[in-house]
BALOBA-1460 file (C-alpha; in Angstrom, 3 decimals):
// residues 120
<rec num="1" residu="x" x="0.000" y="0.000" z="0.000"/>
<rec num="2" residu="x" x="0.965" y="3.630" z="-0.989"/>
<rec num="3" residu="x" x="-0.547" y="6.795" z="0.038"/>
<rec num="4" residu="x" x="-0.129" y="10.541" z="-0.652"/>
<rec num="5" residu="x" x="-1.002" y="12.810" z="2.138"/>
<rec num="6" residu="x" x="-1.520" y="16.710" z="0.803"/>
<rec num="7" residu="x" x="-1.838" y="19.361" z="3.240"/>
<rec num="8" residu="x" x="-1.558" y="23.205" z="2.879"/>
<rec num="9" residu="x" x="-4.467" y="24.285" z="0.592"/>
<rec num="10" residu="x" x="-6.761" y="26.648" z="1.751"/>
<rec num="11" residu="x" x="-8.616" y="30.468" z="1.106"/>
<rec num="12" residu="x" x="-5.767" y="33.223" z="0.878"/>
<rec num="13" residu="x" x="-6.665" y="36.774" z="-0.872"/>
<rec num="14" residu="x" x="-4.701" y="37.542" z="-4.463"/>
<rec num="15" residu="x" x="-1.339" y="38.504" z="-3.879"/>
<rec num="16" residu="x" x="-0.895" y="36.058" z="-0.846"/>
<rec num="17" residu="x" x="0.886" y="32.708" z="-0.947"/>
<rec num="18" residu="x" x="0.589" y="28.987" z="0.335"/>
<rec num="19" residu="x" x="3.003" y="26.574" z="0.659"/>
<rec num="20" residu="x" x="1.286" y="23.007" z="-0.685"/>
<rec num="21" residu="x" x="2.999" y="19.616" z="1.099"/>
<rec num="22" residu="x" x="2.635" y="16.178" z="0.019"/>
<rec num="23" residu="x" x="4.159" y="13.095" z="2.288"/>
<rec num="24" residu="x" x="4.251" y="9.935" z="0.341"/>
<rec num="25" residu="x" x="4.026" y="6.539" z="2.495"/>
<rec num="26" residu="x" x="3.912" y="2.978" z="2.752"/>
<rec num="27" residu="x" x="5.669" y="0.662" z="0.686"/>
<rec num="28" residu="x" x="8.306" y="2.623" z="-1.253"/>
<rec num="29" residu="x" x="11.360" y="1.348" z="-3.076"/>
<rec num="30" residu="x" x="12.116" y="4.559" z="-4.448"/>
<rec num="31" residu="x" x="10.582" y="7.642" z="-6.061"/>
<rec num="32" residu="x" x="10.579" y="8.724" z="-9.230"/>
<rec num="33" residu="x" x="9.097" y="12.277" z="-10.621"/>
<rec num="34" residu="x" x="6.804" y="13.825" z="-8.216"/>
<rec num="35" residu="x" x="4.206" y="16.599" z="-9.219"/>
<rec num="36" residu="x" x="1.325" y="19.023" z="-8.708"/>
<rec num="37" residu="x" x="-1.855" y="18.821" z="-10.945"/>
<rec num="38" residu="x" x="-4.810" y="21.005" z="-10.696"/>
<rec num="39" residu="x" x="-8.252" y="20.803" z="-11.519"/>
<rec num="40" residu="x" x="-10.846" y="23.695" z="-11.676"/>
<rec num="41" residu="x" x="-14.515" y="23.814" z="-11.617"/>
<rec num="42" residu="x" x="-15.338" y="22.730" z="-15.580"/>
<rec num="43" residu="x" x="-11.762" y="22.451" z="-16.763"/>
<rec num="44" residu="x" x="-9.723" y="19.323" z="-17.334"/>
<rec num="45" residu="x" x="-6.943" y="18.515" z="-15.028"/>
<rec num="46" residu="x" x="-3.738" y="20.468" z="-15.714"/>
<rec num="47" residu="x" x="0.275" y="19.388" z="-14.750"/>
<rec num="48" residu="x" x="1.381" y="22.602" z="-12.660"/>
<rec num="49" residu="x" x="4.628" y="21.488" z="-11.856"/>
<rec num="50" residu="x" x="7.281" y="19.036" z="-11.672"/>
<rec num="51" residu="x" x="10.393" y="17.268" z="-10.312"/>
<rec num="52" residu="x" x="12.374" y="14.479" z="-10.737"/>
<rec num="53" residu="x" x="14.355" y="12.469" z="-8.265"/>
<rec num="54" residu="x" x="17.464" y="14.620" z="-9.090"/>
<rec num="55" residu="x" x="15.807" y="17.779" z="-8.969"/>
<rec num="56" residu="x" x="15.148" y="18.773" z="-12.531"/>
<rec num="57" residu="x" x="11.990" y="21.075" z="-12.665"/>
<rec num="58" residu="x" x="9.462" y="21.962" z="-15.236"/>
<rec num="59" residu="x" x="6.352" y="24.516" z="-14.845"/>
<rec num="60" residu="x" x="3.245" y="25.661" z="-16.125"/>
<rec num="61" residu="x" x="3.690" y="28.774" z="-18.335"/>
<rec num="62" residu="x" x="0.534" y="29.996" z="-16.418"/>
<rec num="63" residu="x" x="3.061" y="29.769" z="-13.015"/>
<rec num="64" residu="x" x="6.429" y="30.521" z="-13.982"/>
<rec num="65" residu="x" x="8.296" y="32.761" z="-11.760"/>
<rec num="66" residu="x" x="5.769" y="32.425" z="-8.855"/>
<rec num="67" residu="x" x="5.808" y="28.864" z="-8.208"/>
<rec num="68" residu="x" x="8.126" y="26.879" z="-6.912"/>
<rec num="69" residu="x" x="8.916" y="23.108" z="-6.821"/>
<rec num="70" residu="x" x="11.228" y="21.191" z="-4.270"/>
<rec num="71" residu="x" x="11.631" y="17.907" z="-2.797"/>
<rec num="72" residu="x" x="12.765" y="16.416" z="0.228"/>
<rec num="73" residu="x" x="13.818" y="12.621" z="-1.014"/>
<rec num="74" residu="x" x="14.383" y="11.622" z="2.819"/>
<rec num="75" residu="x" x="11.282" y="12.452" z="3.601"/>
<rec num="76" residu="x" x="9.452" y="11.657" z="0.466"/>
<rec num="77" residu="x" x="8.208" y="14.879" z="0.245"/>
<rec num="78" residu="x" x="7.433" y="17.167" z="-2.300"/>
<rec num="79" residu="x" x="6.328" y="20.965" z="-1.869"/>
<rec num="80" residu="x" x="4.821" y="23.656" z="-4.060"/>
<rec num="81" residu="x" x="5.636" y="27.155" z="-2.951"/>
<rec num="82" residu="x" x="2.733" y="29.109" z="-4.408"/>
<rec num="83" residu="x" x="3.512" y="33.265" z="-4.174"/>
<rec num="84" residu="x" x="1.693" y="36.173" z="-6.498"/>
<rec num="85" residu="x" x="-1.461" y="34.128" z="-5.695"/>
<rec num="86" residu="x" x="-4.327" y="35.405" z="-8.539"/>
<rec num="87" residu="x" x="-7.984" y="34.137" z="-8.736"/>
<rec num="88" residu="x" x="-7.201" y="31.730" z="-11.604"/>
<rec num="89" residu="x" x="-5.469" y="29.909" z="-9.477"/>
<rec num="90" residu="x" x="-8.148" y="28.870" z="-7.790"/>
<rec num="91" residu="x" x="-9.044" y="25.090" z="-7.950"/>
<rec num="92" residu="x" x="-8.122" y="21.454" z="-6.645"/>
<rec num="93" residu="x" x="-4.497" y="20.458" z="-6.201"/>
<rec num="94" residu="x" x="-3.690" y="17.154" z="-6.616"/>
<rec num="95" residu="x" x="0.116" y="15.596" z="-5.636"/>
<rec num="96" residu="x" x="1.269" y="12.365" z="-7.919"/>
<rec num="97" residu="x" x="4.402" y="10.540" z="-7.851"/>
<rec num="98" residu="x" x="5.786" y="7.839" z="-9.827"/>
<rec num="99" residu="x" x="6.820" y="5.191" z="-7.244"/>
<rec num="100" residu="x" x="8.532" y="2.379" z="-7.128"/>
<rec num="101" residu="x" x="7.438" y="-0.239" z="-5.070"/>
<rec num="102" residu="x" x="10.348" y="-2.456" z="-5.812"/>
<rec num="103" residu="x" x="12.805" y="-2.652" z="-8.769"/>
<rec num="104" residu="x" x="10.892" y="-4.223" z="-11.303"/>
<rec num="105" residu="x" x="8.376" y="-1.757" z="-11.492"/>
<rec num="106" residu="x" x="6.778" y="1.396" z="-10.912"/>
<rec num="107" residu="x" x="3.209" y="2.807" z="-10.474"/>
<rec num="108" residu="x" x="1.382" y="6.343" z="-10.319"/>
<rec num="109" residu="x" x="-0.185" y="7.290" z="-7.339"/>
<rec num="110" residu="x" x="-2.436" y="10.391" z="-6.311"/>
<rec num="111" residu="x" x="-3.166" y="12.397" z="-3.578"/>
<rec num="112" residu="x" x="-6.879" y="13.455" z="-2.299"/>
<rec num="113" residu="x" x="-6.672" y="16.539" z="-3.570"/>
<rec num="114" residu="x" x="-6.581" y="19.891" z="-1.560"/>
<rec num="115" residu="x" x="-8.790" y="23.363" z="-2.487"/>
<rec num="116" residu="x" x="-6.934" y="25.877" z="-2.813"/>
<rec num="117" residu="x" x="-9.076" y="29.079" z="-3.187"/>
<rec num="118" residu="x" x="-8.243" y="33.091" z="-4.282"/>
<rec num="119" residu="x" x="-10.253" y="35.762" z="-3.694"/>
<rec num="120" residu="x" x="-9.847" y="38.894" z="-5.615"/>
């Protein structure tokens, strides 16, 4: 069994930041890429940002520059540092990971989800 825990969404004005967490656990052999998703009301699901196990990023055009990716591999952790907060950023954050649950293969995995809302 694998799980990913998010924490950190929440209701923040535009301008304002949050700092997204997601704690991956269970049976892990390693970890692969990790990312954020999101999901608004009526829109597909969207990759906001990524990183891969040796810390190679790649963003959203929509977040460049405000955004921020990390990863703590000892604590199978990844973050998203969210600053310059507008209303279109408004929606459901999702975590994934690529994980390996031994050496033969590897699955994907989501979080719950967290809502991350901007007022204006």
């Amino acid at each position: 069994q694998v799980q990913l825990v998010e924490s950190g969404g929440g209701l923040v004005q535009a301008g304002g930041s949050l700092r997204l967490s997601c704690a991956a656990s269970g049976s892990i052999f390693s970890i692969n890429a990790m990312g954020w998703y999101r999901q608004a009301p009526g829109k597909q699901r969207e990759l906001v940002a990524a990183i891969t196990s040796g810390g190679s990023t790649n963003y959203a055009d929509s977040v460049k520059g405000r955004f921020t990716i990390s990863r703590d591999n000892a604590k199978n952790t990844v973050y998203l540092q969210m600053n310059s907060l507008k209303p279109e950023d408004t929606a459901v954050y999702y975590c994934n990971a690529n994980i390996r649950r031994s050496a033969d293969n590897s699955y994907s995995y989501w979080g719950q989800g967290t809502q991350v809302t901007v007022s204006s």
